[in-house]
C-alpha positions in Angstrom: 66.3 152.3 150.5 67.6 153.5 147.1 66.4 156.3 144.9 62.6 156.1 143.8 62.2 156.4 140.1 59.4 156.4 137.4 60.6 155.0 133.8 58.5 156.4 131.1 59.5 154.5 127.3 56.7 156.2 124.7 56.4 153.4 121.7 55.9 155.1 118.1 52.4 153.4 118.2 51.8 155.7 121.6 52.0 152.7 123.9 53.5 153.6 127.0 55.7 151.3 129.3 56.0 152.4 132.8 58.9 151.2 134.8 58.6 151.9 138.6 61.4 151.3 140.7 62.7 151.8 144.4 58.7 151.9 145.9 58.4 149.2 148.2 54.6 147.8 147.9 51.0 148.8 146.8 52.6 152.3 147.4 53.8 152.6 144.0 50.0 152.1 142.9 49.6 155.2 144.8 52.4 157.0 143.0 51.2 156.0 139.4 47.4 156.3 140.2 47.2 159.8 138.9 49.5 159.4 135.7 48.3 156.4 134.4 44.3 158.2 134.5 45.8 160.7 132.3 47.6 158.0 129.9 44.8 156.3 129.5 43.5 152.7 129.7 45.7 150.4 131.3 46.3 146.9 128.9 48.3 145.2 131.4 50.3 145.4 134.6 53.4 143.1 135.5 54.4 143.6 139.6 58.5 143.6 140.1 59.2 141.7 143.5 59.3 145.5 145.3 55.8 145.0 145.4 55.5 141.9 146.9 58.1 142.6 149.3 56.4 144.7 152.5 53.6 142.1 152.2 56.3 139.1 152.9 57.7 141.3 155.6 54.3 142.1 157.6 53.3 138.0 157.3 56.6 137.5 158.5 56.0 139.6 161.7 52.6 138.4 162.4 53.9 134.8 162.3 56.6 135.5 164.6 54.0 137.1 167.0 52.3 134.0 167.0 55.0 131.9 168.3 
């Protein structure tokens, strides 16, 4: 696994992007809990495919169980 980083862009009008990369799944919910209560409100969240991608991997597993 790579290097786990937090990207922070602060817009003039004091909108914040947050970038999250190198968290595998709902972890990186975890990791940005805490700042993003301090932010503020939360307008909208887009998920990169590290999100998604321990999810794939455990219904992958349980599938091959099943066989």
């Amino acid at each position: 696994m790579g290097m786990e980083t937090l990207e922070f862009i602060i817009y003039p009008d004091g909108r914040v992007k947050e970038k999250v990369t190198g968290i595998v799944g709902k972890s990186c919910e975890e990791v940005t809990r805490a700042i993003e209560e301090q932010l503020g409100v939360v307008i909208s969240s887009q998920k990169t495919s590290d999100y998604y991608q321990q999810k794939l991997e455990s219904e992958n597993q349980i599938q091959n169980q099943n066989w």
